[in-house]
KEKE-3310 file (N, C-alpha, C; in steps of 0.2 Angstrom, whole numbers, plus 5000, padded with zeros to 4 digits):
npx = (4622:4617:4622:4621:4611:4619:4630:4636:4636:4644:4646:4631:4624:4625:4621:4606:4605:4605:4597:4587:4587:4586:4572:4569:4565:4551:4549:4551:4549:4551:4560:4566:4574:4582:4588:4597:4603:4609:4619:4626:4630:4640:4650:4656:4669:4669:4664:4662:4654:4651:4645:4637:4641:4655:4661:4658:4666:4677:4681:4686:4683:4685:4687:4674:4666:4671:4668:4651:4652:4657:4646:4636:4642:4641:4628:4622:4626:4622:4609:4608:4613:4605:4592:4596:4599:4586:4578:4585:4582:4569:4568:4574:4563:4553:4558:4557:4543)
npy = (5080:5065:5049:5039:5048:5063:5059:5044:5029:5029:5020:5014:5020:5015:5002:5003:5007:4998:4988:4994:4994:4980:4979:4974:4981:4980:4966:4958:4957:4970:4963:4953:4962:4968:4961:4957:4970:4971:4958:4961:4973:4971:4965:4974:4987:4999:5019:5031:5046:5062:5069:5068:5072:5076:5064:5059:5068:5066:5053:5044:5040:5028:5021:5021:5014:5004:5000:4999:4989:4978:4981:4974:4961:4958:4959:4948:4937:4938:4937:4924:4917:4921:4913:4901:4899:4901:4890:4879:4880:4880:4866:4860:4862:4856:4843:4842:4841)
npz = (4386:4374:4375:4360:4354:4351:4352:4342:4333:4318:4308:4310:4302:4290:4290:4293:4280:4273:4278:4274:4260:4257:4261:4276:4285:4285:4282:4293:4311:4325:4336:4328:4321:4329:4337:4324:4322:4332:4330:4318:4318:4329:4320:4315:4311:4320:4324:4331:4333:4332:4321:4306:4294:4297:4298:4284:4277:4280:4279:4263:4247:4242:4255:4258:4252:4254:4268:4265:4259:4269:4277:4271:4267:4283:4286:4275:4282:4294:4294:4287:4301:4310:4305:4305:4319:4322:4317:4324:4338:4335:4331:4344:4353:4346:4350:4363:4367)
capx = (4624:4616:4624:4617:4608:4622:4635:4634:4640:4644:4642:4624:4619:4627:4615:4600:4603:4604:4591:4579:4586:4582:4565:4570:4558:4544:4547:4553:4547:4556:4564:4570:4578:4585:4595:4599:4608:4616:4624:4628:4637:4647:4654:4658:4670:4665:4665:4659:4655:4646:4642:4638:4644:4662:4664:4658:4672:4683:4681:4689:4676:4685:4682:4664:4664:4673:4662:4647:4653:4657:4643:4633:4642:4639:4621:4619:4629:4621:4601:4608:4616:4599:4590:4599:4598:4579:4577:4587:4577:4564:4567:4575:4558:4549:4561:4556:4539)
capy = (5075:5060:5044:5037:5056:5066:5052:5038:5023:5030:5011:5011:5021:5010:4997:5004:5009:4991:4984:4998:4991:4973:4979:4971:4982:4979:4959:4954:4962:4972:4957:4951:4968:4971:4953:4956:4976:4970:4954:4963:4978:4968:4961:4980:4993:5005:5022:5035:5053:5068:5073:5061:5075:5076:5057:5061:5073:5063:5046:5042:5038:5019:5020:5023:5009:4996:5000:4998:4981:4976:4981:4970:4954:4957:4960:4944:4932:4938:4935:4915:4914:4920:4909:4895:4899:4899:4882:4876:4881:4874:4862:4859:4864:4849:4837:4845:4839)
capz = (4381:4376:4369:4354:4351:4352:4350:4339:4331:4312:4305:4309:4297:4282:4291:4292:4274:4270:4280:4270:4254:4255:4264:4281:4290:4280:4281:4298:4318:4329:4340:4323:4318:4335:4336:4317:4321:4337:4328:4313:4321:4332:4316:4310:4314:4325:4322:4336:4330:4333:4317:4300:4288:4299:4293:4278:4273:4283:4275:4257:4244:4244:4264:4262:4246:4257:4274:4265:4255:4273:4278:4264:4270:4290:4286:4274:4285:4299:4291:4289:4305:4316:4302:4307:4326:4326:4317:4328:4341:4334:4334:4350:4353:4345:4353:4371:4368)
cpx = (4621:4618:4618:4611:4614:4629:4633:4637:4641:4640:4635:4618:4618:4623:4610:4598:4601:4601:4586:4581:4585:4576:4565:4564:4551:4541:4549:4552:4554:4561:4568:4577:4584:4591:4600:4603:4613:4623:4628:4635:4642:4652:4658:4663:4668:4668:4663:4659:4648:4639:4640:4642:4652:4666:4663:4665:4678:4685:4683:4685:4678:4685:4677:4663:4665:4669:4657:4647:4655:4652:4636:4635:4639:4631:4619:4621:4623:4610:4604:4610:4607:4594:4591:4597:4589:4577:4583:4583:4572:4564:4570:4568:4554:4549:4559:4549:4536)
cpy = (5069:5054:5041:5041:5059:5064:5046:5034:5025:5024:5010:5014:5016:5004:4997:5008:5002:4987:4988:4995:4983:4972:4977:4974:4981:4970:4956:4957:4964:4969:4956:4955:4971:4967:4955:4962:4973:4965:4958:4969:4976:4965:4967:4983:4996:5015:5028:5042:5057:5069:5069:5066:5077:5071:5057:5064:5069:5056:5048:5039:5029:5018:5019:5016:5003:4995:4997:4989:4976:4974:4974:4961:4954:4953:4951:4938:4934:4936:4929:4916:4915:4915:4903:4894:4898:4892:4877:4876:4877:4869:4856:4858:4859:4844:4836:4838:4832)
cpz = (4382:4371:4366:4351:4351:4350:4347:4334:4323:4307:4307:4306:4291:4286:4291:4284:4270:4272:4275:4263:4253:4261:4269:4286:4290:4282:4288:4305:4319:4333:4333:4322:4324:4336:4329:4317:4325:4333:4322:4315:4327:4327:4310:4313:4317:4325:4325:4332:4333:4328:4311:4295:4290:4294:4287:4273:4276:4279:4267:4253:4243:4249:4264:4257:4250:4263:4270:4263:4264:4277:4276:4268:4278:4289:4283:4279:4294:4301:4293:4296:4311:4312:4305:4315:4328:4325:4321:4336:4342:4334:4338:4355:4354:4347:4360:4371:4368)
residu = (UNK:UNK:UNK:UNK:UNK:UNK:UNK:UNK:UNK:UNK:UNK:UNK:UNK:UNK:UNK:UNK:UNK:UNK:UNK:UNK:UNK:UNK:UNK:UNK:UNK:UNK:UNK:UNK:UNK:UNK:UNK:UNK:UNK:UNK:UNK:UNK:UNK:UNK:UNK:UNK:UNK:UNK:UNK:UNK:UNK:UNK:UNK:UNK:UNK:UNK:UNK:UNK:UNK:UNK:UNK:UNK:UNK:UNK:UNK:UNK:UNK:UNK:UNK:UNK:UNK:UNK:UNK:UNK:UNK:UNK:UNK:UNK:UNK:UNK:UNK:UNK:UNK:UNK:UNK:UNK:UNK:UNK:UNK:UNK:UNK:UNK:UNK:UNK:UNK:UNK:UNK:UNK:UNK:UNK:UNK:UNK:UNK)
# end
């Protein structure tokens, strides 16, 4: 058995569906994308499973509609909040010098 192969967090598919619809792989690196799942899915449910087609049959088409709209806000809230932390950085940054 191995976790996150074999075991996995259900919610991180509904965000890698949402990063690929507003192109997020395309437009920002791997560090970016890494801060941006972690933050995100600490701000989601959590849903451990084996299988995605268990949860599938398992979840209620308004579960999967309210997930993904959960989804939607973590993710946009979570784009501003690392936005903000790197300009702030910066220019913490600037100030240094």
């Amino acid at each position: 058995m191995a976790l996150g192969i074999d075991v996995h967090n259900f919610t991180e598919k509904f965000v890698s569906e949402r990063f690929a619809q507003l192109d997020l792989y395309r437009r920002f690196d791997n560090e970016f994308l890494e801060d941006l799942a972690c933050i995100v899915l600490n701000k989601l449910p959590v849903h451990y499973i084996r299988y995605d087609v268990d949860m599938y049959n398992y979840m209620k088409d308004e579960d999967k509609v309210a997930l993904k709209q959960k989804v939607e806000k973590a993710v946009d809230e979570s784009i501003e909040f690392l936005f903000d932390e790197k300009r702030i950085k910066f220019t913490r940054d600037e100030q240094a010098e």
